[in-house]
C-alpha positions in Angstrom: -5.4 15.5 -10.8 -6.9 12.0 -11.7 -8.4 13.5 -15.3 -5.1 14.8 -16.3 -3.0 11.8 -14.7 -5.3 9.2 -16.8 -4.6 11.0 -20.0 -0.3 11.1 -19.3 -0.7 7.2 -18.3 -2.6 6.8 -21.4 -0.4 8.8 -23.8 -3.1 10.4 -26.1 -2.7 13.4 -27.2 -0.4 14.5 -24.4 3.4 15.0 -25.9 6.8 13.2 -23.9 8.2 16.1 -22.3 8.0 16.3 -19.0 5.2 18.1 -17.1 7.4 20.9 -16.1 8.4 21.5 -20.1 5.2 20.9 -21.4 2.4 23.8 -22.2 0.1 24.3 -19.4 -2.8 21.7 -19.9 -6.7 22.0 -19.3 -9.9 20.0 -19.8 -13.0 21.7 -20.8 -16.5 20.2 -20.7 -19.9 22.2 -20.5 -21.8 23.6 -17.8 -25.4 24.3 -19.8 -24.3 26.5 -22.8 -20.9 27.4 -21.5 -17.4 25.9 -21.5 -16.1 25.3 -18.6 -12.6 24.3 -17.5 -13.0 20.9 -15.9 -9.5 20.1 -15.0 -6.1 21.9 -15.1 -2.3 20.5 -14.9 -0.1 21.7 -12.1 1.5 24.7 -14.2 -1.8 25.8 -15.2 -2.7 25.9 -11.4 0.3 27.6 -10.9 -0.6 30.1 -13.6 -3.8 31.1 -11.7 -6.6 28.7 -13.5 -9.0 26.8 -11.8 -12.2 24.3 -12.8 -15.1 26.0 -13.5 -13.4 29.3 -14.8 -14.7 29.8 -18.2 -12.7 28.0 -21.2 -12.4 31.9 -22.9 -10.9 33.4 -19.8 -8.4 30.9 -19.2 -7.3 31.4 -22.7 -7.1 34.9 -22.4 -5.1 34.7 -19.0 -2.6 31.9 -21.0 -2.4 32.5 -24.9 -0.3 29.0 -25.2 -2.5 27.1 -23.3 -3.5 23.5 -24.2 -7.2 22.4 -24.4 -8.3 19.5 -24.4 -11.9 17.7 -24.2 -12.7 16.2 -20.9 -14.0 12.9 -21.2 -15.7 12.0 -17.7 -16.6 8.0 -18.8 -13.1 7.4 -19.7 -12.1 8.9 -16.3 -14.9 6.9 -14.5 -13.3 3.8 -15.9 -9.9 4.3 -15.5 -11.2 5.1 -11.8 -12.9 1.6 -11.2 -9.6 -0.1 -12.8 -7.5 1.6 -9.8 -10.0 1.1 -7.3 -10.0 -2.9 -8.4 -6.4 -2.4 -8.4 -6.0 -1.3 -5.1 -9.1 -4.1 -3.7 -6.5 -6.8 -4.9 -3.6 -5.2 -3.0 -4.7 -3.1 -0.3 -8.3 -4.3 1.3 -11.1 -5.9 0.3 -13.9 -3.1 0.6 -13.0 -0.8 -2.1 -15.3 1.5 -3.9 -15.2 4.6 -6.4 -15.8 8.1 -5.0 -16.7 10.2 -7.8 -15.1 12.2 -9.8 -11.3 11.2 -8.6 -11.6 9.2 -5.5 -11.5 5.8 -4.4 -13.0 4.8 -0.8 -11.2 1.7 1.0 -12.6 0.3 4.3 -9.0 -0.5 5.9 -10.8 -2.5 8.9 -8.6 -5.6 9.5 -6.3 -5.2 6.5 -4.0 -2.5 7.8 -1.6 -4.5 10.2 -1.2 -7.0 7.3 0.7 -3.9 5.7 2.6 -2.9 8.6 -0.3 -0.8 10.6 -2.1 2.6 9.2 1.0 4.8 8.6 2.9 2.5 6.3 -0.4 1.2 4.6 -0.7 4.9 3.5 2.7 4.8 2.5 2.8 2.2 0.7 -0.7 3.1 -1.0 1.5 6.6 -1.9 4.4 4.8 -2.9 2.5 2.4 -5.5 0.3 5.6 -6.8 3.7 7.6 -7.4 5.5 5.0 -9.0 2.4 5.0 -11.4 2.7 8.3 -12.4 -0.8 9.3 -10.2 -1.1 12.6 -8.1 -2.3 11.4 -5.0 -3.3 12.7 -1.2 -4.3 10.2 1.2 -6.2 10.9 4.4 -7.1 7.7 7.0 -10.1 8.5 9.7 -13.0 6.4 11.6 -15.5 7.3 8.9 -15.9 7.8 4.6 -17.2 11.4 4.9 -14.0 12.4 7.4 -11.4 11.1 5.3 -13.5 12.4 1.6 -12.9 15.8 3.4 -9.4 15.8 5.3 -8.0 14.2 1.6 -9.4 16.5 -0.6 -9.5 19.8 2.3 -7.1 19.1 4.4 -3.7 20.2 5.9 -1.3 20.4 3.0 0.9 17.2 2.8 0.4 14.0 1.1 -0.9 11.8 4.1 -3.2 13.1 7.0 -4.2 10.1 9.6 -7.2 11.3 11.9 -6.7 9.7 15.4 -9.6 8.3 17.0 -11.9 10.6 18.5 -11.0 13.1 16.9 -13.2 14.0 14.6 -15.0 16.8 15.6 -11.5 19.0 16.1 -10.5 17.6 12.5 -13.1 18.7 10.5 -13.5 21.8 12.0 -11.5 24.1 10.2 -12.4 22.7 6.7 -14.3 24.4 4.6 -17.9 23.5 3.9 -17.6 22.2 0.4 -15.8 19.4 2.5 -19.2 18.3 3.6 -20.1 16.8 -0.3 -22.8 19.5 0.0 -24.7 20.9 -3.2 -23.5 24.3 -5.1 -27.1 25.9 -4.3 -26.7 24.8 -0.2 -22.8 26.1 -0.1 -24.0 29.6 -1.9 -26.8 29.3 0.8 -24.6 29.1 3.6 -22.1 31.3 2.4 -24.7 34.1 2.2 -25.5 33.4 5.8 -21.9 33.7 7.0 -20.9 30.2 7.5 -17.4 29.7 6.4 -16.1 26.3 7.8 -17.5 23.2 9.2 -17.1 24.4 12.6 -19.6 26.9 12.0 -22.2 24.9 11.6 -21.3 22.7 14.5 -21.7 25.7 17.0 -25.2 26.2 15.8 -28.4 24.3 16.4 -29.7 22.0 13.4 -33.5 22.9 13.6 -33.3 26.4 11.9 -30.4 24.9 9.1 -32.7 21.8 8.2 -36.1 24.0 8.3 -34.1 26.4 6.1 -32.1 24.0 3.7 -33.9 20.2 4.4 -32.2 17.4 6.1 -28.9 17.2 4.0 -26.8 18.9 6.1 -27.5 17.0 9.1 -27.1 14.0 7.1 -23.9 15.0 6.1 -22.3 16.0 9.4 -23.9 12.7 11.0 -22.0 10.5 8.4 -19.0 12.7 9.0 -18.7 12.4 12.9 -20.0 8.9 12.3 -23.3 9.5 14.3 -25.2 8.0 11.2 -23.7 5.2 9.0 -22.7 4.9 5.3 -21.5 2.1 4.0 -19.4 1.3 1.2 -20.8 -1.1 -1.5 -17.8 -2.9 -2.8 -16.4 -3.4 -6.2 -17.0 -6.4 -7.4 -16.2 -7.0 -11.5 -18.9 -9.6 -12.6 -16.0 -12.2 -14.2 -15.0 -12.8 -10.5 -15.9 -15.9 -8.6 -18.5 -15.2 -5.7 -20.6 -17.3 -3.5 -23.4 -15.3 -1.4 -25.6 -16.5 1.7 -28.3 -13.9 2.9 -30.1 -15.2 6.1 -33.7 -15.2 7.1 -32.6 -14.4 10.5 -28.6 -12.8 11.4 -26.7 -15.0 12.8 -23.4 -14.2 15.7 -22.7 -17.2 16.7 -19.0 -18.4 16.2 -20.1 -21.9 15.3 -22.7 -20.7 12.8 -20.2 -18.1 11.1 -17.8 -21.2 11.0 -20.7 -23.5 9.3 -21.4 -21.1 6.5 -17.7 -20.0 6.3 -17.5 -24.1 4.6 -20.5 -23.8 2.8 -19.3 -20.8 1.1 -15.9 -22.3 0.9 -17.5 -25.3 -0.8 -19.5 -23.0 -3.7 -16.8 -20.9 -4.3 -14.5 -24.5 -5.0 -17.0 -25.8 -7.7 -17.2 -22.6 -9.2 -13.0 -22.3 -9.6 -13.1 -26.2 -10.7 -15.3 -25.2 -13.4 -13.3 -22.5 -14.5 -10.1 -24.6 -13.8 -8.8 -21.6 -11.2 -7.0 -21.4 -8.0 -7.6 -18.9 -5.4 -4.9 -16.9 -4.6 -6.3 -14.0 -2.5 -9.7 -15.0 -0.5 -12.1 -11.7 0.5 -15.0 -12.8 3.2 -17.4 -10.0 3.9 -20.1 -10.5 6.7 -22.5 -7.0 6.3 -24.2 -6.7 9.6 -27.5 -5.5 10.4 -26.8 -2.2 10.8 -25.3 -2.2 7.5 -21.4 -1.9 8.6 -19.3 -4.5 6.6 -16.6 -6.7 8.6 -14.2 -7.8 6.3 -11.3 -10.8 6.3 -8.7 -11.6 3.8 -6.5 -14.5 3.4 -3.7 -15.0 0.8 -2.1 -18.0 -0.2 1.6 -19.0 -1.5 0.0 -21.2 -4.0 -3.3 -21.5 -6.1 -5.4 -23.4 -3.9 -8.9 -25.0 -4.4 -9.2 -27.5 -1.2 -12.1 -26.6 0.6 -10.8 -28.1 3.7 -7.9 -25.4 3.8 -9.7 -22.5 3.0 -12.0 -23.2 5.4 -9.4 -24.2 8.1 -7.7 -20.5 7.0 -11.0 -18.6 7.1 -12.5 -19.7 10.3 -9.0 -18.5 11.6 -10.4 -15.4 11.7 -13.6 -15.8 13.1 -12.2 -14.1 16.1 -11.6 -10.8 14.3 -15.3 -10.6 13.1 -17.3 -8.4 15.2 -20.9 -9.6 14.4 -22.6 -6.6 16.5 -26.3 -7.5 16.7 -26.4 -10.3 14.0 -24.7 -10.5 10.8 -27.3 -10.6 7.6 -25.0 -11.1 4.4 -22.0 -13.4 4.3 -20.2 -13.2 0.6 -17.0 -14.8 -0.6 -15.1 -13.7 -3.0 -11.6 -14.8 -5.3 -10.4 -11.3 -5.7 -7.5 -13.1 -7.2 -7.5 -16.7 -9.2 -4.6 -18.0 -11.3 -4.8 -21.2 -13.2 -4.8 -24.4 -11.3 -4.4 -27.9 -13.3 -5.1 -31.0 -12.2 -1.9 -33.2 -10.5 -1.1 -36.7 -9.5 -0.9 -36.7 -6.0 1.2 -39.5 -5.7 3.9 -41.2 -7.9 5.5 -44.7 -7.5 8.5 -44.0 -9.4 9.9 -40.3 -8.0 9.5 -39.7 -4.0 6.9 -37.4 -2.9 8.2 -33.1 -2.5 7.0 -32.1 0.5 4.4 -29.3 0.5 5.0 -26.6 2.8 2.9 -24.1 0.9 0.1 -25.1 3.9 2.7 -23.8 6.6 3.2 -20.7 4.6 -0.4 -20.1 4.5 -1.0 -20.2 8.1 2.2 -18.2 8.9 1.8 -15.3 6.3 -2.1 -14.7 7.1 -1.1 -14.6 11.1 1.6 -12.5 10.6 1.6 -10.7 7.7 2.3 -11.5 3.8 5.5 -9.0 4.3 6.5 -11.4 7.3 7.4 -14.5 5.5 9.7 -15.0 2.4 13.2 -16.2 1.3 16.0 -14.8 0.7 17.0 -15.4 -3.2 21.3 -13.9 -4.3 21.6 -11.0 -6.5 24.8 -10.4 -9.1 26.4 -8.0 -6.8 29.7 -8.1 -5.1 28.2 -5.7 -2.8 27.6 -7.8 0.8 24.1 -5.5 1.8 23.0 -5.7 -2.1 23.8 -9.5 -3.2 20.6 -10.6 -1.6 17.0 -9.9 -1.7 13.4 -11.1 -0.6 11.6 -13.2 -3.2 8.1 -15.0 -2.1 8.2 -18.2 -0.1 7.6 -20.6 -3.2 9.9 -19.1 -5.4 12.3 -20.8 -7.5 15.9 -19.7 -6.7 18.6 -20.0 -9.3 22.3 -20.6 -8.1 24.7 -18.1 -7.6 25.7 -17.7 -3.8 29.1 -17.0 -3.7 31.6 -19.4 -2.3 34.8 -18.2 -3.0 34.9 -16.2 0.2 32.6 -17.4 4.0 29.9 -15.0 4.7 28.4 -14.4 8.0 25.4 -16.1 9.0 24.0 -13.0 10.2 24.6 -9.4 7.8 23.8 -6.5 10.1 20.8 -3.9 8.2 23.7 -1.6 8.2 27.6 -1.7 9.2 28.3 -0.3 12.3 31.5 1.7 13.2 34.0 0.2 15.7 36.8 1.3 17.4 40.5 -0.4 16.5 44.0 -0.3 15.7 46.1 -1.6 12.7 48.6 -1.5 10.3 48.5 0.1 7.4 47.7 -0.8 4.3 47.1 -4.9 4.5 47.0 -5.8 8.3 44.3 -6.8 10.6 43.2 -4.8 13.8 44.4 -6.4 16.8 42.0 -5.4 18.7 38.3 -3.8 18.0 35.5 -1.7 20.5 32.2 -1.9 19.2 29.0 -1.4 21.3 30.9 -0.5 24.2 33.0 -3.8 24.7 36.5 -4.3 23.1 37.4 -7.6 21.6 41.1 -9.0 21.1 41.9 -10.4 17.8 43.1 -14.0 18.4 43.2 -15.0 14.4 42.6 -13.1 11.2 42.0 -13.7 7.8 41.7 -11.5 4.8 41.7 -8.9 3.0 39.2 -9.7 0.7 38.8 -6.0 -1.5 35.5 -5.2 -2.7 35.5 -2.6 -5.3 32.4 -0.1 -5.9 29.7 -0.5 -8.0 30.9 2.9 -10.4 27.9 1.8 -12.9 25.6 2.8 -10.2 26.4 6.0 -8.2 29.5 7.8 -9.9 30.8 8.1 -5.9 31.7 4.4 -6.4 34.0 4.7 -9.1 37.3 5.0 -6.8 35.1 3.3 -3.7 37.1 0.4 -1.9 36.6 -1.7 0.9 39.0 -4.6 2.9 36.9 -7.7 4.4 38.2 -9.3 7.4 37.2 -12.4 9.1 38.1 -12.2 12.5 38.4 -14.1 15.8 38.6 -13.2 19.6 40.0 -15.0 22.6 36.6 -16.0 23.3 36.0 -17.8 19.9 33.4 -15.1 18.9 34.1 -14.3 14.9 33.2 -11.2 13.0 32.9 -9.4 9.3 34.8 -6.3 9.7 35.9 -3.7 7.2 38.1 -0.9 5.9 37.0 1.7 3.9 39.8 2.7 1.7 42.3 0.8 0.5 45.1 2.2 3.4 47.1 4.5 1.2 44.9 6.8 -0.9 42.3 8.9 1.0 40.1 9.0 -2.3 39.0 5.3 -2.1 37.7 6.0 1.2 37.6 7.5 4.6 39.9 4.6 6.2 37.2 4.0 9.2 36.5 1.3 10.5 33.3 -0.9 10.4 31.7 -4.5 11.7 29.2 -5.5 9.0 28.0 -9.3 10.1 28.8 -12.1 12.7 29.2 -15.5 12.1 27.7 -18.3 13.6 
């Protein structure tokens, strides 16, 4: 859907209703001296149109139907900007895969996202929010996942597990393959149906027949032949680049050149009076199979000395096979990074921790490391969020009432026993172990937030702060205010623990 999805993100001529009210929608181009339909919104799918139908039958199958000129360079661009997009964000192999694809090589990038599953979902998440129809598929090679997103199982996400392959793209049909009109209506007039068809037969009568293409093409599928993907890479970036006379493998020698690139790439951001942000290091092997490595950093950062110290962190990922050839750094992201006094004799010196960070967030995970900032809420599980490690946090904890150190993801029910309305429990069961009250303190009522969810408006809780015999305190609640059943169910819950 990327045509149509371009021209909605772009307003155009597309109206503001909603895709659902709007006519149905097509985009015509030519095929020789016919118009052809090129692309077609979901209710024109619905309605039984398809690309390549002819522009005249279309029309005469839908008398209010929309046309609209395709335009396939405006769609090619829009497709580089996502693709570039999604290299800054997701991984730092990304390519274009004509006419509505993008290609990413995940290697080494997924667990920074949480492994393969929620890399896909967030990938989906982003592309909705966007407004872009998308379907994902995640397998060991480009051709398997160009066919299982575009041929596969219905459903959003398909991930392809290892070895796999073979019973994968089996069932797909042969335009899966990326193979030309004249060899599908070739094999079609044979009989072959699905790409399991032509595995079950030899290759010497299909290549003497239709040339080497289809071999080609199931070889890069199954990943018996290689195809790599050349990376985006917008000219206005900064780059350094070593190609060697010989490949080199050697940790030692990757971690020499890792600080010579490091040391180019500087002078270039100096000039330019950038930071790096986001570091992509791509060593291409000799057998043409990329192995890439991505660093971030909390802060703009041009010292060579800790980009290199970062980057030869990961020397131990890089798999150099039988030598590597190519070695190229990039800045996929640079911000603006002025000149500073490093010292001051009249105000004492901040401590940077933005080094720490570094270290910690390209080990674990970006995700992995943050702070914890307030939020105007009187809400306990929605008066706090993650912001970035170096953020600036305003005031506004509360401090009328003592929160627990620790805020369980999600209250739990307990078992107790009280008076109604205003009383404490004396006594509460939760996780199997009951726990006399000793002291109390509280209520503290917490209304609901009605401007939010309308089954707020009434919604009520009671806070206690209690204590056992064993001096173990807790954040327990009501729901309901004791009296009226509307404010809540009058249950029972512990939500955090203090210290």
């Amino acid at each position: 859907m990327w045509p149509i999805d371009r021209l909605r993100r772009a307003g155009g001529t597309l109206t503001d209703k909603a895709p659902a009210e709007a006519a149905p929608l097509i985009l015509t181009g030519r095929a020789g001296s016919r118009r052809i339909v090129t692309a077609a919104c979901e209710g024109a799918l619905a309605l039984g149109l398809r690309p390549g139908m002819p522009v005249t039958k279309a029309q005469a199958m839908v008398p209010d139907l929309r046309v609209e000129p395709a335009d396939p360079e405006a769609d090619l661009a829009g497709l580089e900007r996502l693709a570039l997009w999604l290299m800054q964000r997701i991984a730092p192999v990304v390519a274009v895969d004509p006419p509505d694809g993008v290609v990413i090589d995940s290697t080494g990038a997924d667990h920074l996202h949480g492994g393969e599953a929620a890399m896909l979902e967030t990938v989906l998440g982003r592309l909705a929010l966007s407004g872009i129809t998308a379907r994902l598929a995640l397998a060991d090679t480009w051709g398997a996942a160009h066919a299982l997103a575009r041929h596969g199982p219905d459903g959003a996400l398909t991930i392809a597990q290892p070895g796999t392959l073979r019973e994968a793209l089996a069932p797909l049909p042969l335009a899966a393959l990326r193979l030309g009109p004249a060899t599908l209506a070739g094999l079609a007039d044979l009989g072959f149906a699905s790409i399991g068809d032509l595995l079950a037969v030899p290759r010497a009568p299909l290549t003497r027949r239709f040339g080497p293409e289809i071999a080609r093409r199931l070889d890069q599928a199954l990943g018996a032949r290689g195809e790599p993907i050349d990376p985006l890479r917008p000219a206005d970036l900064a780059t350094a680049r070593r190609a060697f006379a010989e490949p080199i493998g050697a940790a030692e020698t990757i971690a020499r050149y890792i600080g010579k690139l490091v040391r180019d790439l500087c002078r270039q951001l100096e000039a330019r009076g950038l930071g790096a942000r986001r570091l992509d290091l791509i060593c291409w092997r000799v057998d043409s199979h990329a192995q890439p490595v991505r660093i971030g950093l909390a802060a703009p950062q041009r010292d060579p000395a800790r980009l290199t110290r970062l980057l030869c962190d990961k020397i131990t990922t890089i798999d150099p096979g039988f030598g590597i050839e190519i070695m190229s750094l990039t800045a996929t992201i640079a911000e603006p990074l002025a000149p500073r006094q490093a010292t001051s004799l009249l105000e004492p010196a901040v401590p940077d921790v933005s080094g720490l960070i570094d270290v910690l967030a390209n080990r674990v995970g970006a995700r992995a490391v943050y702070r914890l900032a307030p939020v105007a809420s009187e809400v306990p599980e929605r008066s706090v969020t993650r912001v970035a490690p170096l953020s600036e946090i305003a005031e506004g904890w509360p401090d009328h009432w003592p929160r627990p150190a620790r805020l369980l993801p999600r209250p739990e029910r307990i078992e107790t026993m009280a008076l109604l309305p205003d009383h404490p429990p004396a006594w509460i069961a939760w996780r199997g172990i009951r726990h006399r009250v000793a002291r109390a303190d509280g209520p503290e009522r917490i209304f609901g937030e009605w401007w939010k969810r309308e089954a707020e408006a009434q919604a009520v809780r009671d806070y206690f702060r209690i204590e056992d015999e064993a001096g173990r305190r807790f954040w327990i609640f009501r729901q309901g205010d004791g009296e009226d059943r509307a404010t809540g169910s009058h249950d029972w819950f512990l939500h955090g623990v203090f210290g």
